[in-house]
GUKOLPA-999797 format. One line per 3 residues: number of its first residue (from 1); their letters; for each residue x, y, z of C-alpha. Coordinates in pm, whole numbers, plus 50000, padded with zeros to 5 digits. Layout:
// residues N
NUM> A> X,Y,Z ~ ... $
//
This chain:
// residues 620
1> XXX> 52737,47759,55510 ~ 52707,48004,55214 ~ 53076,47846,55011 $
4> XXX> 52854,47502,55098 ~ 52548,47624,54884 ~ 52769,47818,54578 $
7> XXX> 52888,47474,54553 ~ 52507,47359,54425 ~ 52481,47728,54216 $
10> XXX> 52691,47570,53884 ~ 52440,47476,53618 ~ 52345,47699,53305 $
13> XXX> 52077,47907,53235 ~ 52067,47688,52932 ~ 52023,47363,53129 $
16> XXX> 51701,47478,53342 ~ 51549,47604,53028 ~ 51558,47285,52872 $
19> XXX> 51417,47109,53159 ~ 51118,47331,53192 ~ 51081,47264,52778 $
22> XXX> 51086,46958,52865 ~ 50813,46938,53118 ~ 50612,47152,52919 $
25> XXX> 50561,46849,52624 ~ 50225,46706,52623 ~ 50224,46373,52661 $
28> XXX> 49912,46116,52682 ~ 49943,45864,52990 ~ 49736,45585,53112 $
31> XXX> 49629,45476,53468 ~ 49818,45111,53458 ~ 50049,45180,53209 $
34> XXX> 50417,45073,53243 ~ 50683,45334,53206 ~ 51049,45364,53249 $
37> XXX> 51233,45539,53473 ~ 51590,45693,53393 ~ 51765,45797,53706 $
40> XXX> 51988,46145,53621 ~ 52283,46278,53782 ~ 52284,46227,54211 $
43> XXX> 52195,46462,54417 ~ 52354,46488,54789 ~ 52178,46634,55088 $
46> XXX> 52363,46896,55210 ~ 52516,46810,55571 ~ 52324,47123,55737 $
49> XXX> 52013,46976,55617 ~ 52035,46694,55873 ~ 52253,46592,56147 $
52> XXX> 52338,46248,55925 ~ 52449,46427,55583 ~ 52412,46097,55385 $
55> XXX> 52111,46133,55240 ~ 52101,46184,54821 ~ 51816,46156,54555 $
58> XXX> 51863,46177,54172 ~ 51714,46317,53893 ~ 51495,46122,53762 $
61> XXX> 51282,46144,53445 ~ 50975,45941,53284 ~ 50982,45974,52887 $
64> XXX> 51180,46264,52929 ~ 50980,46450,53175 ~ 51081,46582,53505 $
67> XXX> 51013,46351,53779 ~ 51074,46283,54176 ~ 51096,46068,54472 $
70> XXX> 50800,46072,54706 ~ 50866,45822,54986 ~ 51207,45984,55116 $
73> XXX> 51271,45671,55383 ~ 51217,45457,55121 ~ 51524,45317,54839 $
76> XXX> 51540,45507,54546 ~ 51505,45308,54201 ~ 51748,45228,53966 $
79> XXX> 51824,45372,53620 ~ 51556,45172,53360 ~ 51350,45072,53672 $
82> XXX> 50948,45018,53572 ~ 50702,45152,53729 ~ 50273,45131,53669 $
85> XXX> 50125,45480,53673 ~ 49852,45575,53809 ~ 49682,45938,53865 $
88> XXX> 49638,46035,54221 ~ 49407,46352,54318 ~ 49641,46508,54569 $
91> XXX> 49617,46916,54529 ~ 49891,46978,54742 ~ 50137,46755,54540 $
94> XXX> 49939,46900,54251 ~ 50083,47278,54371 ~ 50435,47133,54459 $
97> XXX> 50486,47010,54110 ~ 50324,47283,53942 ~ 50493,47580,54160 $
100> XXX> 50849,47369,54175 ~ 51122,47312,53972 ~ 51050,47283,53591 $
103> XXX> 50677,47328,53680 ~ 50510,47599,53443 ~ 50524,47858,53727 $
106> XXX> 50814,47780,53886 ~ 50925,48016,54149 ~ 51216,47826,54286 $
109> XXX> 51462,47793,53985 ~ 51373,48120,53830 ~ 51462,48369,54191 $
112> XXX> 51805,48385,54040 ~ 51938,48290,54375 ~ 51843,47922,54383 $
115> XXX> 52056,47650,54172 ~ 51884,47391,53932 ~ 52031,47146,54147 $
118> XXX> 51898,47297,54520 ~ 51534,47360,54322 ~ 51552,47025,54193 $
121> XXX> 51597,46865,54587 ~ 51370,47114,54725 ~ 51088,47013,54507 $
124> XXX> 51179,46648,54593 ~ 51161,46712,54971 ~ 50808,46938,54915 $
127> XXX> 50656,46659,54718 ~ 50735,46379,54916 ~ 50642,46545,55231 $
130> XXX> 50309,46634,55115 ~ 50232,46283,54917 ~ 50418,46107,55230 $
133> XXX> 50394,46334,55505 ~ 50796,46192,55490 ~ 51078,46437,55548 $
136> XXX> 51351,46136,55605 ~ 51698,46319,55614 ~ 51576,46706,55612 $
139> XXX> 51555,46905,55969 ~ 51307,47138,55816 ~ 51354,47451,56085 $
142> XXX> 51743,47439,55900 ~ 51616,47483,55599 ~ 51401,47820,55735 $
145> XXX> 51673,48081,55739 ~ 51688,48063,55356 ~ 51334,48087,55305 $
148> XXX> 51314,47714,55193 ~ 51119,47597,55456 ~ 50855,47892,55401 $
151> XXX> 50805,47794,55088 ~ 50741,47426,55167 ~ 50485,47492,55375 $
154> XXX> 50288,47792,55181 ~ 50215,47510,54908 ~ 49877,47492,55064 $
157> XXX> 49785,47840,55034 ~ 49933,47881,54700 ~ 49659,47996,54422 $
160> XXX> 49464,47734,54301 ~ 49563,47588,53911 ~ 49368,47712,53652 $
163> XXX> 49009,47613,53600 ~ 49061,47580,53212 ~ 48783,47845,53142 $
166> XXX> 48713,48134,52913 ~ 48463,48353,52752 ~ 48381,48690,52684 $
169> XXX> 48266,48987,52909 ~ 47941,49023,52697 ~ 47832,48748,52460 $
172> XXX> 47554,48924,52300 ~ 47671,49273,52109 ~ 47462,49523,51896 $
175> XXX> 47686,49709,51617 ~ 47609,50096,51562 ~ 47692,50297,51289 $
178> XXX> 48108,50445,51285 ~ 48268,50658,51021 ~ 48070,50497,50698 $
181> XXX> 48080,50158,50853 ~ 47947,49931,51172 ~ 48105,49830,51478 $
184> XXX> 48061,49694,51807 ~ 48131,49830,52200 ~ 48477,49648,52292 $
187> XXX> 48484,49334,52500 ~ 48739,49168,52733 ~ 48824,48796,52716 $
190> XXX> 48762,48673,53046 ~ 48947,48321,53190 ~ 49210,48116,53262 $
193> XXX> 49572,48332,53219 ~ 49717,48034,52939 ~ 49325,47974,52780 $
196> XXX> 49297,48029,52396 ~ 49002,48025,52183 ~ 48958,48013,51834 $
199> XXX> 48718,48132,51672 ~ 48565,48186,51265 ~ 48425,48570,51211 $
202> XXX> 48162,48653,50911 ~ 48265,48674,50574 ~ 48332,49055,50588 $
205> XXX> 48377,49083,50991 ~ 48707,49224,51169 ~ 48821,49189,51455 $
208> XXX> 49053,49486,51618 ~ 49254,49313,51876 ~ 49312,49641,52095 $
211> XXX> 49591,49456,52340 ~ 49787,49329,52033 ~ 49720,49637,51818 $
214> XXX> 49617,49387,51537 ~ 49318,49398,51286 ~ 49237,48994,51164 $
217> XXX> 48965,48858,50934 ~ 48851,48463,50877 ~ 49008,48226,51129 $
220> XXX> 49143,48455,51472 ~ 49296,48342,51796 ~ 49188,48488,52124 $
223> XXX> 49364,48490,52450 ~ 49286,48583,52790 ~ 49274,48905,52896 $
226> XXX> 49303,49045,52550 ~ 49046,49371,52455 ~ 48878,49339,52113 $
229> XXX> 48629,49516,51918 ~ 48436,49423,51618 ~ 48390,49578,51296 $
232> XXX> 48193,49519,50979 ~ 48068,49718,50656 ~ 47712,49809,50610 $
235> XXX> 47596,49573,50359 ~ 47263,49378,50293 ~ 47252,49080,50440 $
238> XXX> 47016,48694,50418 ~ 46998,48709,50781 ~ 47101,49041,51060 $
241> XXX> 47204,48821,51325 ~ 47521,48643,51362 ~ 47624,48355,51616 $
244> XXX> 47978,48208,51676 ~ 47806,47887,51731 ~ 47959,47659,52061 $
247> XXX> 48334,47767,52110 ~ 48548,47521,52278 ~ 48865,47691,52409 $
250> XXX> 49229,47522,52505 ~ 49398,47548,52753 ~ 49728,47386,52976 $
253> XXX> 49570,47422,53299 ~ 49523,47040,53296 ~ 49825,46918,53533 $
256> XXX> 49759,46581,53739 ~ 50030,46412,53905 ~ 50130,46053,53791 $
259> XXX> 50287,45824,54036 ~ 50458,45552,53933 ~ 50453,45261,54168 $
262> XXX> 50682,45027,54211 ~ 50741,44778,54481 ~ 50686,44845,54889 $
265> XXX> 51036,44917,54920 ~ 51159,45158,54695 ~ 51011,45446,54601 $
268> XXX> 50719,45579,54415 ~ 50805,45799,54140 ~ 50584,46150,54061 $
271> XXX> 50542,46362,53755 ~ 50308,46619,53682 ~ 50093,46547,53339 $
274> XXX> 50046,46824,53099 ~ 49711,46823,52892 ~ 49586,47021,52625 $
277> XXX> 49203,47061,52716 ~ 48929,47178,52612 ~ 48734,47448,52802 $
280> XXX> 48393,47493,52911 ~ 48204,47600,52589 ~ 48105,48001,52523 $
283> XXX> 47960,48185,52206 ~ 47945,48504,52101 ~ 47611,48714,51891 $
286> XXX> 47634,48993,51724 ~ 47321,49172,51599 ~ 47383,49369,51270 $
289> XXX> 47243,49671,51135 ~ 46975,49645,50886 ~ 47010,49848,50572 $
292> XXX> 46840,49923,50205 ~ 46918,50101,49881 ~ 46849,50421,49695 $
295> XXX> 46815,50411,49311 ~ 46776,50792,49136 ~ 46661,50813,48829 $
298> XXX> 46822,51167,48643 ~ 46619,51274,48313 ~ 46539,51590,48118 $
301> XXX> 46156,51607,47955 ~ 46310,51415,47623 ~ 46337,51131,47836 $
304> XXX> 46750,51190,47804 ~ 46955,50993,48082 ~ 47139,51300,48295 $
307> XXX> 47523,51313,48402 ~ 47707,51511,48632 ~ 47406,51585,48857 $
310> XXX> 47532,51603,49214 ~ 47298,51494,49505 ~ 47298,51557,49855 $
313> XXX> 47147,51279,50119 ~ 47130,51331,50471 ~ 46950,51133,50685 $
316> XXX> 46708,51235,50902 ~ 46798,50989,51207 ~ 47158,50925,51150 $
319> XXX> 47472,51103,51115 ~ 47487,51011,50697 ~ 47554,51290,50488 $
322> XXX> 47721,51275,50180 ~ 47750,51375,49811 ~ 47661,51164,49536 $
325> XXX> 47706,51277,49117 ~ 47459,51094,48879 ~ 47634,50884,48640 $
328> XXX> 47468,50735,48294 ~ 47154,50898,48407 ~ 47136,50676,48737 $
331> XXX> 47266,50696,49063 ~ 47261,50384,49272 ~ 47349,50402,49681 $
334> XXX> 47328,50084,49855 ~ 47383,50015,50239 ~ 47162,50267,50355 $
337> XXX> 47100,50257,50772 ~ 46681,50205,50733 ~ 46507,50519,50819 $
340> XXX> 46428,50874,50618 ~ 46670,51034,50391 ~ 46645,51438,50288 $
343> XXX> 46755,51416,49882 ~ 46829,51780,49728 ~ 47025,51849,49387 $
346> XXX> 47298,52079,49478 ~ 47461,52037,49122 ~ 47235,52055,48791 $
349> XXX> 47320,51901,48505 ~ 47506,52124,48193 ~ 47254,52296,47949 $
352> XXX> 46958,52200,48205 ~ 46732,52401,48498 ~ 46818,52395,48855 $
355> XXX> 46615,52208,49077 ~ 46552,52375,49426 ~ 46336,52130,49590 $
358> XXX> 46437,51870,49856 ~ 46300,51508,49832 ~ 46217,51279,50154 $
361> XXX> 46295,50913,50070 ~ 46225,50625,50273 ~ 46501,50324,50287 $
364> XXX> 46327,49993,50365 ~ 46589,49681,50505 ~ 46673,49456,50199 $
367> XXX> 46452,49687,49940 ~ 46587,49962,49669 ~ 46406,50280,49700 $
370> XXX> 46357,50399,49356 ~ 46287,50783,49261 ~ 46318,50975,48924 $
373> XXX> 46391,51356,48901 ~ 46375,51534,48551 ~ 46564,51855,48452 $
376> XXX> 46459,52018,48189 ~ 46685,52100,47861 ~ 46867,52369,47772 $
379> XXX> 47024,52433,47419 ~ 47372,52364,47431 ~ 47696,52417,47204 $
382> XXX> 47930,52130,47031 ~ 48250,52222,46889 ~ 48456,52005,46708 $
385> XXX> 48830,52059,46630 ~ 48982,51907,46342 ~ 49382,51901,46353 $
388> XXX> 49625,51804,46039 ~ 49977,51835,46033 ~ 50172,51803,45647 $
391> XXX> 50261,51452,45582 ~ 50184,51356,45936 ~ 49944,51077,45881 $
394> XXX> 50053,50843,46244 ~ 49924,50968,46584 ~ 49798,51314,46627 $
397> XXX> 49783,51321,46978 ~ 49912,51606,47231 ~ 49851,51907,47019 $
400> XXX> 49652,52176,47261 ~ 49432,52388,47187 ~ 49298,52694,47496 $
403> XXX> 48995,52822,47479 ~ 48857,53126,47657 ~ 48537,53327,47676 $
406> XXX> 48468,53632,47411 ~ 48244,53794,47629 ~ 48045,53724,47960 $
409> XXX> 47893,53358,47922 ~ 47581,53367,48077 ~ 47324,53094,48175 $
412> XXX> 46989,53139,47923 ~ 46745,53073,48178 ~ 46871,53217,48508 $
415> XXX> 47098,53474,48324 ~ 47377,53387,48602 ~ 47801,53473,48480 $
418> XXX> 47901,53080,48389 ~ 48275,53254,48242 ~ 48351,53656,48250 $
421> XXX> 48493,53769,47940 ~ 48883,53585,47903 ~ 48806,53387,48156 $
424> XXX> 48941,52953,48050 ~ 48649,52785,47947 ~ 48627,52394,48132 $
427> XXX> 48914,52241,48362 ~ 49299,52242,48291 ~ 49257,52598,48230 $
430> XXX> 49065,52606,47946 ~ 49313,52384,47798 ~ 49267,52088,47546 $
433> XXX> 49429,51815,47367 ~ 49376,51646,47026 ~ 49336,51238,47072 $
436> XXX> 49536,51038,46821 ~ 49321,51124,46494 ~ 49378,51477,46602 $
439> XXX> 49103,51554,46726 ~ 48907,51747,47000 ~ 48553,51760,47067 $
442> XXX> 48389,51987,47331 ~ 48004,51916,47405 ~ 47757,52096,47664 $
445> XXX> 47931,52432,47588 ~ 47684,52773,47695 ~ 47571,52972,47457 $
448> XXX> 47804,53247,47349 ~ 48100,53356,47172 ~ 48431,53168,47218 $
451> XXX> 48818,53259,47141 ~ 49001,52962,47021 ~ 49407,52942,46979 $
454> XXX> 49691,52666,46921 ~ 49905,52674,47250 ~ 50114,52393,47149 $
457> XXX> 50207,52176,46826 ~ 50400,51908,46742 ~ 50757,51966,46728 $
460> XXX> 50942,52054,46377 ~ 50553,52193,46250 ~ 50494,52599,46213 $
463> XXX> 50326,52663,46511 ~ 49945,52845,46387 ~ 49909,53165,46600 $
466> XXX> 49590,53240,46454 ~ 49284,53362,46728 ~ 49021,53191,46589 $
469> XXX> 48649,53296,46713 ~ 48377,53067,46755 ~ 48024,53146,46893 $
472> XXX> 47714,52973,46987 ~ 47336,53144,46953 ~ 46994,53028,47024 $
475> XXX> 46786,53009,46711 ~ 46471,52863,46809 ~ 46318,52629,47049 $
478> XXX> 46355,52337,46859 ~ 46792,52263,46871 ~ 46900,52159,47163 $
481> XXX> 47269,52153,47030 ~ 47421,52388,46797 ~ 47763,52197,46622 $
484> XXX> 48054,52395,46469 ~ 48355,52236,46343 ~ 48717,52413,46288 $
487> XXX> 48954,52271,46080 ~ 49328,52356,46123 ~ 49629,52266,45944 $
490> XXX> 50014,52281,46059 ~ 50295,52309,45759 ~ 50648,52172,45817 $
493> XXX> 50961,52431,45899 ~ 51109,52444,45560 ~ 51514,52501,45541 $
496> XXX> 51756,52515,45243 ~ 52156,52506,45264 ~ 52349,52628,45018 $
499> XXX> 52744,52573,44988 ~ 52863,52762,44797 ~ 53224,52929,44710 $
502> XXX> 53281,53251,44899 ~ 53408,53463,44625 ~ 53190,53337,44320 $
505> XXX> 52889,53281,44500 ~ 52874,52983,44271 ~ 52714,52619,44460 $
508> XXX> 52956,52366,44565 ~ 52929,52035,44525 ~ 53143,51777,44729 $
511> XXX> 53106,51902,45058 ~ 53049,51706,45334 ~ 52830,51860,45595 $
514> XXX> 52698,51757,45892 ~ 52341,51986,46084 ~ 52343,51916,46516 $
517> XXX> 52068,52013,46739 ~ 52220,52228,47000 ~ 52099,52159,47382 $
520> XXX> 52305,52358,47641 ~ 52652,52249,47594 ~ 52545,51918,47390 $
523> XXX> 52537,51866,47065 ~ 52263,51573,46886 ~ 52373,51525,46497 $
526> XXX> 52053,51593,46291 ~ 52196,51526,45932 ~ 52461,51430,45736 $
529> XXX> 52509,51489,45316 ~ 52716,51586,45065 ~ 52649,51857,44881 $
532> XXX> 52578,51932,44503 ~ 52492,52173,44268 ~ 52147,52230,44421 $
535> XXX> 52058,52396,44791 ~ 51978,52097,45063 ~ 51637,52104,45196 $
538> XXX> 51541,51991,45517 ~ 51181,51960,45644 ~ 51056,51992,46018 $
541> XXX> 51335,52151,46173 ~ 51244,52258,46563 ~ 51118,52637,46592 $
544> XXX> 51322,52838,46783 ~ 51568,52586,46890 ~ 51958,52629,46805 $
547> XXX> 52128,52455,46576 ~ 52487,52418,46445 ~ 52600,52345,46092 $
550> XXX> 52956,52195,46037 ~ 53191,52105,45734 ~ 53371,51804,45819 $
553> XXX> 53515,51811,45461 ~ 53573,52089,45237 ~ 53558,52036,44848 $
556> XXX> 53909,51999,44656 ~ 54099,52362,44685 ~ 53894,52483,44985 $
559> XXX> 53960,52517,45344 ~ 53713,52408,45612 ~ 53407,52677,45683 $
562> XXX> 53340,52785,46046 ~ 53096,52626,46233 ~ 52783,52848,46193 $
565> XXX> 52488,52863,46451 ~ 52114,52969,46333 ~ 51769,52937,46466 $
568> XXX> 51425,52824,46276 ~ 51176,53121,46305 ~ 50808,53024,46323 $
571> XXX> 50702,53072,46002 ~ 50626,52895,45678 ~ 50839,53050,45470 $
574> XXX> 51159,52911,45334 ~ 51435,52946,45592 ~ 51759,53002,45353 $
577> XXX> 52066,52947,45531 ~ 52421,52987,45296 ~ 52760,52831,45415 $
580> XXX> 53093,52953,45223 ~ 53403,52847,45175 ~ 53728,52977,45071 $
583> XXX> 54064,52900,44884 ~ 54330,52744,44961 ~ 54629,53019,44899 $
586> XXX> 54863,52933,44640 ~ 55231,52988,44824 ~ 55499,53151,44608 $
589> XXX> 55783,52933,44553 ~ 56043,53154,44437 ~ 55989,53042,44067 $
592> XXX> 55943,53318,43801 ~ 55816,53101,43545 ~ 55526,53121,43826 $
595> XXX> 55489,53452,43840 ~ 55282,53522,43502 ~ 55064,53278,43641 $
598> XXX> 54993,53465,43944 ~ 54941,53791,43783 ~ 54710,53623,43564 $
601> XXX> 54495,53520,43883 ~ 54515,53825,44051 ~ 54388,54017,43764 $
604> XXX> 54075,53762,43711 ~ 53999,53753,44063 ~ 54015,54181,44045 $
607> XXX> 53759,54159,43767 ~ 53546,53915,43918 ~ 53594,54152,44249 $
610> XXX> 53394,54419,44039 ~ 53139,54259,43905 ~ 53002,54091,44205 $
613> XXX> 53030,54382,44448 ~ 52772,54586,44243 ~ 52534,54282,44303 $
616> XXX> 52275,54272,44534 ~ 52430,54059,44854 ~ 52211,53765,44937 $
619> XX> 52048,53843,45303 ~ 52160,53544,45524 $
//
């Protein structure tokens, strides 16, 4: 019996997916509309099945969709036989073609025991038995030791197909206040298993789609069963209250069987029809929270708009409490939850009095809450640093300055330390740079005596390691700002290189010569010249870097100098830097017409020899 049904178990995987695609296409029928039939591949009744064995059905289909025989005595149609459909409210055909082969919860096809084939003529026998009540050609107590026959008959008590239905578990929802922003209690979409909803949020609403782990704005797609929650910034609104409006889901839970009818002796033909329908309607509210605005108004008693003032607000019936700094002199919070607000200044203003006083403000929805504070003035330092650099007239920018406290800096009204003596006066550690006119300019500075020094110039300049002192004193009650400007001035490194002939000390001209940068093992070429009868200056030579000086060609009658190596001290006077070069020996040839010559050489050079060493060496 078993080698009999292997025989049915054949067909691919591939072959009952594309029949259940194909059953799954929504297509719009008519009652009393003609339609084609197209008869498939046969189908025989397996001999156990009945005493007779000759019993066979095909597969039919109608516009591509999976259809069957329902009269089982009767003859079964031809290939391009037409039939007029009609619907026919018949639940338990309903469940056979829904639960059968190809349906969308097919349970035969898919138990990975059961071929397409064998699903395809059980579904046939189940659907014309209950549209019939005919089981022509099937002994059904043979079918029951494969479980075929149970399932035939449990059709009635299968679950019932979808109502096309959903909704939410709460259609009216109240946001509270989360981490700076609003949101809403989560909510389950309630319905039919294949129901979908779509639905518009506001303008600057989220949803968080817990089940998909998805976060969605504008246009968003529900499903059943999925767990949302809804989210939304606090913002003033026209109107607190929100409303989906009517929501019409979809849904596939629409399956009716079509028969097709043709004449009283052959066969009527069955297919399920899949709709796309809308749902019972459903909406969802949501109730925002209301909110307001602070405006703060920071002046001293010149009527002077305030920076840098810091604020605290806490609120007295929520969970806000944040920091706020005053900027331009005003100091705008909007979204405020209604309700009362504590206000203190935890931060005063430079050169003003602290405040220690706490405010209570009152945030009405849709209004701005406006309240002034004034500090009063304290006299205050400006310094101004002016930066030139010789015959540097482009950008000036990225020369620092540091500067540092004299002596304790001390607050003139409450006599509090601001900076202890060497301590870096502002951020950066006390660090500053010039802008691109080479300039710095420090406002708001305490009272007191300052320490000013160049950190860092621009590269090939003497760097100025002057300390310069700067300081700030009350002198009546009148100033309010006390200005002091320091001009400072970088000179070029200055270098001169002199060729010059080793045992004359005399300048050579016609040397080539060539200056290189030195970096590590690397060498960047600087300069090359010729030299003449005066020294070579160069201008703006890096301090303290290493550089190497080469003769690539050495005047007529001279060898080639050594490489030398140097540095560039930081100062502005004249780095002098001397390069020699020596003789080419004259090689005796044997000659003693020659040797007069010779002597007469030898004896110059002696007397030159003299002379020279009672100079004064020049100091390389």
């Amino acid at each position: 019996m078993k080698r009999k049904l292997n025989q049915y178990i054949r067909k691919s995987l591939l072959v009952a997916v594309t029949f259940i695609l194909v059953f799954c296409n929504a297509v719009t029928y008519v009652n009393g509309q003609q339609y084609q039939i197209s008869a498939g591949e046969k189908i025989k009744y397996p001999s156990w099945f009945d005493s007779s064995g000759t019993w066979s059905t095909r597969m039919y289909t109608v516009d591509g969709k999976i259809a069957y025989c329902l009269e089982a005595s009767k003859h079964s149609p031809g290939n391009g036989t037409v039939g007029e459909g009609s619907y026919v409210d018949n639940e338990n055909l309903q469940k056979v073609l829904y639960y059968g082969y190809g349906g969308p919860a097919d349970t035969l096809s898919t138990d990975g025991v059961t071929s397409v084939e064998m699903a395809y003529l059980l579904t046939h026998i189940a659907a014309s038995y209950y549209y019939a009540g005919d089981l022509h050609g099937v002994d059904l107590e043979k079918l029951r030791g494969w479980g075929w026959a149970e399932w035939i008959e449990a059709i009635p008590n299968r679950p019932a197909i979808p109502k096309g239905e959903i909704g939410f578990s709460k259609n009216s929802l109240k946001m509270y206040q989360k981490d700076g922003s609003q949101r809403s209690e989560e909510i389950t979409v309630i319905g039919d298993a294949d129901a979908t909803l779509t639905m518009v949020l506001d303008k600057d609403m989220e949803l968080h789609n817990l089940t998909t782990n998805q976060t969605v704005t504008g246009t968003v797609q529900l499903s059943s069963g999925q767990k949302f929650y809804l989210s939304s910034p606090l913002t003033k609104r026209d109107n607190y209250n929100w409303s989906s409006g009517s929501l019409m889901g979809t849904t596939n839970s629409y399956y009716r069987p079509l028969v097709l009818t043709i004449d009283d002796e052959t066969q009527t033909i069955g297919t399920m029809v899949l709709g796309n329908g809308e749902t019972k309607p459903t909406s969802l509210q949501v109730e925002y929270l209301p909110v307001g605005s602070l405006k703060l108004i920071k002046t001293n008693e010149d009527k002077q708009m305030l920076d840098g003032a810091v604020f605290n607000l806490k609120g007295k019936n929520n969970d806000y409490n944040q920091d706020h700094v005053v900027k331009n002199g005003v100091l705008q919070i909007d979204n405020l939850l209604v309700g009362d607000y504590i206000l203190t200044e935890i931060k005063t203003p430079a050169d003003h009095d602290s405040l220690n006083k706490e405010y209570t403000v009152t945030i009405k929805s849709n209004e701005v809450t406006t309240k002034t504070i004034v500090n009063e003035l304290i006299p205050v330092g400006k310094l101004i640093i002016n930066k030139k650099l010789e015959g540097h007239l482009d950008d000036l920018s990225g020369i620092e300055f540091k500067i540092t406290a004299k002596e304790d800096i001390k607050d003139i009204i409450t006599g509090t330390v601001l900076y202890r003596a060497g301590m870096p006066i502002g951020q950066n550690q006390g660090i500053y740079i010039t802008d691109q006119n080479g300039q710095i300019i420090i406002d708001k500075l305490p009272m007191g005596s300052y320490l000013i020094s160049e950190v860092k110039t621009l590269p090939g300049y003497v760097f100025d390691d002057t300390v310069y002192e700067v300081a700030f004193n009350k002198e009546d009650r009148v100033t309010k700002e006390y200005q002091y400007t320091l001009n400072v001035e970088n000179k070029l490194t200055q270098t001169t290189i002199s060729k010059i002939d080793a045992l004359t000390k005399q300048l050579l001209p016609g040397a080539t010569l060539e200056l290189y940068l030195k970096d590590g093992e690397s060498l960047s070429l600087i300069e090359q010249w010729v030299s003449t009868d005066d020294a070579h200056l160069i201008k703006g030579l890096l301090v303290d870097c290493e550089y190497v000086l080469k003769e690539v060609k050495a005047p007529a009658g001279y060898t080639l100098a050594p490489e030398l190596t140097f540095k560039v001290e930081n100062s502005e006077s004249i780095k002098e830097i001397v390069f020699e070069n020596q003789h080419i020996p004259v090689v005796p040839t044997g000659d003693i017409s020659n040797y007069s010559g010779y002597a007469g050489i030898a004896l110059i050079s002696f007397i030159f020899f003299l002379i020279f060493t009672k100079q004064k060496r020049r100091i390389l």
